[in-house]
C-alpha positions as CSV (number, residue, x, y, z in Angstrom):
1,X,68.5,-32.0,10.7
2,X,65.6,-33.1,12.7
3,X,63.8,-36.4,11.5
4,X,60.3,-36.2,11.9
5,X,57.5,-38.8,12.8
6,X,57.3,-40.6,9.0
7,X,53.9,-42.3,10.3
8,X,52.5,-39.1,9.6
9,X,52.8,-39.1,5.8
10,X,51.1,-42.5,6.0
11,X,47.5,-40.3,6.3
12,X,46.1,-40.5,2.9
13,X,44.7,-37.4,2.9
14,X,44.3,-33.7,5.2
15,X,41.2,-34.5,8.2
16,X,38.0,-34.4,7.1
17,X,36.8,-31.2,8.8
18,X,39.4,-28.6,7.2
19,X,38.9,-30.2,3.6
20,X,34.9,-29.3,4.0
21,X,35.9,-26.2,5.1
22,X,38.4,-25.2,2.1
23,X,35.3,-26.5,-0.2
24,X,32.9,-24.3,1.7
25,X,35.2,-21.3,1.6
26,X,35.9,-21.6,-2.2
27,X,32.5,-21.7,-2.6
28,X,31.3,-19.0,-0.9
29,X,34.1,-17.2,-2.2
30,X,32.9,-17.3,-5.7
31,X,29.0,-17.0,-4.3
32,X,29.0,-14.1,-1.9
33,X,25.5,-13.9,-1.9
34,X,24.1,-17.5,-1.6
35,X,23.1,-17.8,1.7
36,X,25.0,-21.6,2.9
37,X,23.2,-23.2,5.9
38,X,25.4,-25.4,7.5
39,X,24.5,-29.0,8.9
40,X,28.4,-30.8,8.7
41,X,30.9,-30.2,11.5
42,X,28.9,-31.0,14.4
43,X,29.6,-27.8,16.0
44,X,26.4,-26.5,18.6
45,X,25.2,-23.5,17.6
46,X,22.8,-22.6,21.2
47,X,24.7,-20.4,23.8
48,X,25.6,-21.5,27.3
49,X,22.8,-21.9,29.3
50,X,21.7,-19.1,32.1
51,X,22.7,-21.2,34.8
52,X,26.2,-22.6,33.1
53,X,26.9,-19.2,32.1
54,X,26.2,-17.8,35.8
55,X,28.6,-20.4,37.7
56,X,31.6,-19.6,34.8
57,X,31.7,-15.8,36.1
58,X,31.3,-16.7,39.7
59,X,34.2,-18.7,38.2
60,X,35.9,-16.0,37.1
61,X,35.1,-13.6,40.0
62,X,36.9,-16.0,41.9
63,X,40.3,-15.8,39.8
64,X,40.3,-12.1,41.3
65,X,39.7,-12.5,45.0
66,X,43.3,-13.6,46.8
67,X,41.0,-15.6,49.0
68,X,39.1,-17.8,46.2
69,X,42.1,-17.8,43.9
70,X,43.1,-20.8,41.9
71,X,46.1,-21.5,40.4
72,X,47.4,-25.3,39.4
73,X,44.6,-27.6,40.1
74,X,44.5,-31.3,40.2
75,X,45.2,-32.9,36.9
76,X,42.6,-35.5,37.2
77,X,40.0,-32.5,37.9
78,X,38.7,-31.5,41.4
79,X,37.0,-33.7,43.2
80,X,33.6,-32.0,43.5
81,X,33.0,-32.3,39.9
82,X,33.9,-35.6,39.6
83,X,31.7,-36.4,42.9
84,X,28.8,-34.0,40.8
85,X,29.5,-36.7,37.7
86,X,29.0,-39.4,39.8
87,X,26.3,-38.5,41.7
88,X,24.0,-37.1,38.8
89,X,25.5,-39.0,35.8
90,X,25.5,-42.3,36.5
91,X,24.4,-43.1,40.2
92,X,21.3,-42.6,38.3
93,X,22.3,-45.9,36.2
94,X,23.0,-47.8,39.0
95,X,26.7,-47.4,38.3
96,X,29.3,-46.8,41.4
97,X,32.3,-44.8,40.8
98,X,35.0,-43.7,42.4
99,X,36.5,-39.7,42.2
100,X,39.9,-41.7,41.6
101,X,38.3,-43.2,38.5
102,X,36.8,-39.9,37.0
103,X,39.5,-37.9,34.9
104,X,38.2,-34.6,34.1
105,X,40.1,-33.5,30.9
106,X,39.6,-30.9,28.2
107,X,37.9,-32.6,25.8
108,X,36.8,-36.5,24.8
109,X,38.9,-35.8,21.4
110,X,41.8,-35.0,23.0
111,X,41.5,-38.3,25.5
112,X,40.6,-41.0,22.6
113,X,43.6,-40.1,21.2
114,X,45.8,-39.3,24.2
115,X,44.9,-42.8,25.9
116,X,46.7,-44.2,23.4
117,X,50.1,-43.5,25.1
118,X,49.2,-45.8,27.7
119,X,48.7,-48.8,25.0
120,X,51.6,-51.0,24.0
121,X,52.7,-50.3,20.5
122,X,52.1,-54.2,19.8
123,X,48.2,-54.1,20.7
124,X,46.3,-54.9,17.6
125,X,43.6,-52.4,17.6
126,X,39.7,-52.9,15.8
127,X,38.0,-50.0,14.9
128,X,34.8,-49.6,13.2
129,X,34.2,-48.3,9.3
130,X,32.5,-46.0,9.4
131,X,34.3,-44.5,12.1
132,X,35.0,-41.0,13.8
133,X,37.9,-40.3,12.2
134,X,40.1,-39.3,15.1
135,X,40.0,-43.2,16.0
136,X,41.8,-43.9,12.9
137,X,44.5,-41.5,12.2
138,X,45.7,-41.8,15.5
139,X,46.6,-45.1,15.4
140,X,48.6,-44.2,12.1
141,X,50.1,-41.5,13.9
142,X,51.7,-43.2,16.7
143,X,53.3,-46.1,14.4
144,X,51.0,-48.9,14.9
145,X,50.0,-49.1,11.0
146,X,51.4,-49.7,7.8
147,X,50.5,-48.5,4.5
148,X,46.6,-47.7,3.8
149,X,46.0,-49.8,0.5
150,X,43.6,-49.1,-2.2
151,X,40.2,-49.5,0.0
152,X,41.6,-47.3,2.7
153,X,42.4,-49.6,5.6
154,X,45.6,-49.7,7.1
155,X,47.7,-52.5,7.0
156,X,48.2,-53.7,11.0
157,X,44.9,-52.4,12.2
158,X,41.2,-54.2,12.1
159,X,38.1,-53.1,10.6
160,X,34.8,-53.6,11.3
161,X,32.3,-52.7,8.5
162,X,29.3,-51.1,10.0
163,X,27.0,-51.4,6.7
164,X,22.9,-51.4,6.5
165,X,23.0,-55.5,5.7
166,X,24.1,-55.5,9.8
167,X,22.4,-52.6,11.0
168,X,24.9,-50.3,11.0
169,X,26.4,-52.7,14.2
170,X,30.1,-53.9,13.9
171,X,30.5,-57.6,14.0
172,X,32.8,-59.1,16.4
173,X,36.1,-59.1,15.0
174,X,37.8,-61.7,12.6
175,X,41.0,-62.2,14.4
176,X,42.3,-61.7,17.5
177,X,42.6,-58.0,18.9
178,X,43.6,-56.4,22.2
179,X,41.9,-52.9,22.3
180,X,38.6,-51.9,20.4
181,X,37.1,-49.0,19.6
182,X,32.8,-48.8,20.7
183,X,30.7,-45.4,19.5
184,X,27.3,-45.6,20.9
185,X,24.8,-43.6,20.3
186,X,27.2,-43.7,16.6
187,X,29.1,-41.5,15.1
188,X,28.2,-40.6,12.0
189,X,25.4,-43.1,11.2
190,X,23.3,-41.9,14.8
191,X,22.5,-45.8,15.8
192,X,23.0,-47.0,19.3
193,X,23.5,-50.5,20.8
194,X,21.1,-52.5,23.3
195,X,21.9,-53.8,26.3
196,X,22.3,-56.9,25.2
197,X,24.5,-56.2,22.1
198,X,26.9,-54.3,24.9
199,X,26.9,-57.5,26.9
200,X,27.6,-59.4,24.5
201,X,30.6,-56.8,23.5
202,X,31.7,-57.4,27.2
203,X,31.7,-61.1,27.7
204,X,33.8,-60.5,24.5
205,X,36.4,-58.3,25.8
206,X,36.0,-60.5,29.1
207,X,37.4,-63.9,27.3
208,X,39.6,-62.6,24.5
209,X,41.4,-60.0,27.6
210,X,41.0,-57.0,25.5
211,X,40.3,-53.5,26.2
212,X,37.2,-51.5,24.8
213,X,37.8,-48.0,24.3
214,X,34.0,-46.9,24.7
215,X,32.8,-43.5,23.7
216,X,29.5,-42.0,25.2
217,X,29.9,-38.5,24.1
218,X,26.5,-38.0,22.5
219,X,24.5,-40.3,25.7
220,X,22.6,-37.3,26.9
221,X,20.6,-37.3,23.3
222,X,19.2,-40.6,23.7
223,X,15.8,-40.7,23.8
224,X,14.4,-44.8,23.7
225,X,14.3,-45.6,27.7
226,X,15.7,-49.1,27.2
227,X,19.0,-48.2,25.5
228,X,22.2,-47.3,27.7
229,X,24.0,-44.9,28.5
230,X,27.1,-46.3,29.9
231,X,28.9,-49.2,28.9
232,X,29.2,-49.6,32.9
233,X,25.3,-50.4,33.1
234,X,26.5,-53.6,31.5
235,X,27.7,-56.1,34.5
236,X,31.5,-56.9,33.9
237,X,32.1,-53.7,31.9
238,X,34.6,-52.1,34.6
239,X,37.1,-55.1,33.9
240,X,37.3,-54.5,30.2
241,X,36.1,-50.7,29.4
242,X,37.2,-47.4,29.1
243,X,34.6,-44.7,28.7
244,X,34.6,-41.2,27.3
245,X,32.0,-38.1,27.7
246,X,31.8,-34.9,26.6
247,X,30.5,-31.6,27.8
248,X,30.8,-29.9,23.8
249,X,27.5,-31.0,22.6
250,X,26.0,-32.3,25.7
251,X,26.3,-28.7,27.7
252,X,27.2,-26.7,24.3
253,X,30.9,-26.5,25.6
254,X,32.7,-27.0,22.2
255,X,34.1,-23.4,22.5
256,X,34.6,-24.0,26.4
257,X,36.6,-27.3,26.1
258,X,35.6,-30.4,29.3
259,X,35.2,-33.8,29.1
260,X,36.1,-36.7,31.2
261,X,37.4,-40.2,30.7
262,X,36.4,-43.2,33.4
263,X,39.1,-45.6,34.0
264,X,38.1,-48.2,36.7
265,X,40.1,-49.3,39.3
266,X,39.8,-52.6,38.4
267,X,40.5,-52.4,35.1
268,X,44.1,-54.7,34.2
269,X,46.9,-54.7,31.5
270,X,50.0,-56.6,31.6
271,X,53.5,-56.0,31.6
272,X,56.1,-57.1,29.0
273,X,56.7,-60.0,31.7
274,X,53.1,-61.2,32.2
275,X,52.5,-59.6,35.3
276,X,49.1,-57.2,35.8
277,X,49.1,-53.5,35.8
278,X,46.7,-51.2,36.6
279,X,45.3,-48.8,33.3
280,X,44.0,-46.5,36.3
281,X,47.5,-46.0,37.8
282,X,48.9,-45.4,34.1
283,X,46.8,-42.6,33.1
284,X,47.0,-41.4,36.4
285,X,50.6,-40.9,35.2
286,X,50.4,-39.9,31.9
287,X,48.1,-37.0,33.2
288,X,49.9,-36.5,35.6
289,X,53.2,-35.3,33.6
290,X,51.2,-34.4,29.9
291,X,48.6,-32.4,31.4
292,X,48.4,-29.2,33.6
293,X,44.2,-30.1,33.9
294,X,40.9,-28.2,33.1
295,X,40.9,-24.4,34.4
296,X,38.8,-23.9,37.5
297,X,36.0,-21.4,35.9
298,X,35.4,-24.2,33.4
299,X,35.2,-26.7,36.1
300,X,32.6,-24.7,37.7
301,X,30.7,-24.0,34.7
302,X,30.7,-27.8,34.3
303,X,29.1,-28.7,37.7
304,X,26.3,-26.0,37.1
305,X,25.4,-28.4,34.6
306,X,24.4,-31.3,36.8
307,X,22.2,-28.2,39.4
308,X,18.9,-28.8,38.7
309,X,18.4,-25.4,37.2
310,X,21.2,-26.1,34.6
311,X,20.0,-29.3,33.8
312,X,16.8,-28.6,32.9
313,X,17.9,-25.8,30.9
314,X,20.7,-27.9,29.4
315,X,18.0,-31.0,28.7
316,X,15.6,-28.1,26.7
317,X,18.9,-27.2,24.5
318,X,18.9,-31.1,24.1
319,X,15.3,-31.5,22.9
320,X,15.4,-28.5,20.5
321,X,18.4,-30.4,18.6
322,X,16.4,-33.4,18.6
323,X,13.7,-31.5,17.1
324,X,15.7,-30.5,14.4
325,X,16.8,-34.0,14.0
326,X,13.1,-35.3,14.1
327,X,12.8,-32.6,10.9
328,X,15.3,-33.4,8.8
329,X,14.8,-37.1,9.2
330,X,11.4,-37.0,8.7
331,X,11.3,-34.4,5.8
332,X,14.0,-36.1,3.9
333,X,12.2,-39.6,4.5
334,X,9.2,-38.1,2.8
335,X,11.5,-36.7,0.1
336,X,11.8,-40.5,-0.8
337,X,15.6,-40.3,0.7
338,X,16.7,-43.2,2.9
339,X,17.7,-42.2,6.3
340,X,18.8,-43.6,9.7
341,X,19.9,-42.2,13.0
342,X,18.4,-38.9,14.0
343,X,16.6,-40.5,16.9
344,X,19.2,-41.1,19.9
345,X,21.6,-39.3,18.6
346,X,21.7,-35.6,16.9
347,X,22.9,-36.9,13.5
348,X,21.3,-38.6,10.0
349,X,23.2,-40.7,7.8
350,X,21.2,-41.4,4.8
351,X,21.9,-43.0,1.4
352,X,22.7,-40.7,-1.5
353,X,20.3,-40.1,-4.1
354,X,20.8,-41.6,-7.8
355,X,23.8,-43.8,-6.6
356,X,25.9,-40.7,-6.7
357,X,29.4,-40.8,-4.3
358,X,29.5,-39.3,-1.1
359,X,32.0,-35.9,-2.5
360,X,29.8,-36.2,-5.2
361,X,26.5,-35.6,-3.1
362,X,28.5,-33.1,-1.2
363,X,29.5,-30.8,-4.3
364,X,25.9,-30.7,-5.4
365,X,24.4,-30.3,-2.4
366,X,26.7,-27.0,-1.6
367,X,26.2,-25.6,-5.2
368,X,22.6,-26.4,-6.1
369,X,21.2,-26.2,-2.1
370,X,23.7,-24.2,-0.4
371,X,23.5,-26.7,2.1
372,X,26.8,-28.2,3.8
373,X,27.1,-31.7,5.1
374,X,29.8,-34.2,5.3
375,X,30.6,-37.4,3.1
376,X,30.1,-40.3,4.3
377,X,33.3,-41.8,3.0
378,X,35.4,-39.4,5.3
379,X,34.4,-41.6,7.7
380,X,36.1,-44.6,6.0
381,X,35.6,-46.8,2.8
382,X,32.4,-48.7,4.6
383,X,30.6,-45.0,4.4
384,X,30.7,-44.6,0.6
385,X,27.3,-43.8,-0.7
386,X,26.2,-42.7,2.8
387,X,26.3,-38.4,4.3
388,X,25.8,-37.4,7.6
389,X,24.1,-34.3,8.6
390,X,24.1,-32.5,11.8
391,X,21.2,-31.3,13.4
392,X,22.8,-28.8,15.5
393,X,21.7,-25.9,13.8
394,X,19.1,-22.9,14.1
395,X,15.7,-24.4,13.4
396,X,14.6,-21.8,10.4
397,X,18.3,-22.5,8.8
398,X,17.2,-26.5,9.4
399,X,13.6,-26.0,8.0
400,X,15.2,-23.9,4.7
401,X,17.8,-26.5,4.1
402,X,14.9,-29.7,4.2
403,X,12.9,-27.8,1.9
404,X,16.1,-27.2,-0.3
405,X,17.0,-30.7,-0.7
406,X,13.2,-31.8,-1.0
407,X,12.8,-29.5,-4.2
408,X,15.8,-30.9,-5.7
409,X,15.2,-34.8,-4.6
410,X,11.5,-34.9,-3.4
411,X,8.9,-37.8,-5.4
């Protein structure tokens, strides 16, 4: 009989996502008539914008000319759209790029997790707490943990508590680590890092020759001018850094699947016998034989979202989430709820009322509100006491559920 991968059984519990949703469905199950607004999964809930939507069926069309036809294209993504990424994302920076360093994938999930195979097995690895959880698992998954013990941290990997006493900023780590994991603007708790706390991330990475593992996928929601949006806007970043961005909630393409991960030329590992490789040329490789790439009416859907018609469009979808973010923020602030994030970044991570635990918060939230958010201790032990709630949602749906939770809590 087959053996399968035992590191599996190590995860202490099912993801995060389909546990809220088996609450939510029992729920709603035994309340068919409450109306549930939902503010967890960080799902968009805008359509495609008119001038996205217009290049995906001229897309299309194409698939059904012989002439304009596409069948297997590049697996590191054609090079218009990663010259369009370059030239609208972050020549605007100041960052240079080349195409050969832009990998255009179908998702940021899929690549956190997938880069991964191009990591040594004996890499010690820091990730923050709290943490997106995808970080996490899939270091347990591949084999490079142990056991999780009573707290919830893995035995072989580094934590590094993100907690109000440090702003929510994870302190550089305690011992010495090869790859480390960077969220900015955060995911959950919405904060973001200055300039200078990324330099000081560099310089680092620089001196202790590790690898950060950076993820930009919510930079298009920033809002404070001085705050970056690219690790690569920090000088010596394309020696140490690896940087994801996503299309799902910048360009509402979570149904549509594109995202892109920038590995610099530059950029240098070493072999088992000291000598230095190139990252670029590995997942160059490991694309190369794992993935078939991004189909080419998503592609062009993707480009139209750099045209200065989709942009603007895309940027008004932007603003009407951050609205919604302002709301809730504000609202539950007056409520007399402690909350943070909700200003670069489309989510609020507050403190839950009366001391009670983050499931706890979460059950009576769903069954007194009929609101759905998600516990902050999914996102590791450091988010106990602590709930995160989207504001990618219909603005009545996000004005009903601040005024739900402000009757129950408000002073």
């Amino acid at each position: 009989m087959a053996r399968i991968n035992d590191n599996y059984l190590k995860l202490q519990a099912g993801y995060l996502f389909p546990e809220i949703s088996r609450r939510v469905s029992e729920f709603t199950t035994a309340n068919p008539d409450a109306q549930v607004i939902r503010l967890g999964i960080g799902d968009v809930t805008k359509p495609l914008v008119p001038a996205v939507l217009k290049a995906f069926h001229e897309g299309v069309d194409d698939m059904a000319q012989g002439v304009s036809f596409h069948g297997y294209g590049p697996e590191q993504g054609y090079d218009w759209l990663s010259q369009v990424i370059i030239d609208k994302a972050y020549k605007p920076l100041g960052v240079e790029l080349k195409t050969s360093e832009v990998f255009i994938s179908d998702g940021s999930k899929c690549d956190s997790a997938n880069i991964l195979d191009i990591f040594d097995l004996g890499n010690k690895v820091a990730i923050g707490d709290p943490v997106y959880p995808v970080y996490n698992d899939t270091n347990v998954m591949v084999g490079r943990s142990g056991q999780a013990d009573d707290k919830g941290y893995y035995e072989g990997l580094v934590y590094m508590p993100c907690t109000e006493e440090n702003g929510f900023a994870p302190a550089f780590p305690s011992e010495k680590v090869d790859v480390i994991y960077l969220c900015f603007p955060n995911n959950p708790t919405g904060t973001v890092a200055s300039k200078e706390q990324l330099k000081a991330w560099v310089d680092y990475a620089i001196e202790s020759d590790a690898v950060i593992l950076f993820d930009a996928a919510y930079e298009a929601f920033i809002t404070e001018t001085d705050i970056p949006h690219s690790i690569y806007e920090i000088e010596g970043a394309k020696q140490c850094a690896i940087e994801f961005r996503s299309f799902s909630k910048t360009a509402g393409f979570t149904g549509v699947r594109c995202g892109l991960t920038v590995v610099p030329e530059e950029l240098m590992g070493t072999t088992e016998s000291g000598e230095k490789y190139s990252f670029n040329k590995l997942w160059n490789r490991r694309q190369c034989t794992k993935f078939n790439g991004v189909s080419y009416p998503v592609q062009k859907a993707a480009a139209a979202v750099y045209s200065d018609e989709g942009w603007a469009q895309v940027k008004e979808v932007i603003d009407y989430y951050m609205e919604n973010a302002r709301i809730i923020r504000e609202g539950l602030s007056a409520a007399g709820i402690e909350c943070f994030g909700g200003v670069n970044a489309p989510y609020i991570w507050l403190k839950t009322p009366e001391g009670m635990t983050s499931w706890d918060f979460f059950d009576k939230l769903l069954n007194e509100c009929f609101v759905v958010g998600t516990p902050g201790s999914g996102f590791g032990p450091s988010g106990e006491g602590y709930f995160r709630l989207s504001a990618f949602g219909d603005r009545a749906n996000v004005e009903t559920a601040v005024e739900r939770i402000r009757q129950k809590w408000g002073k």
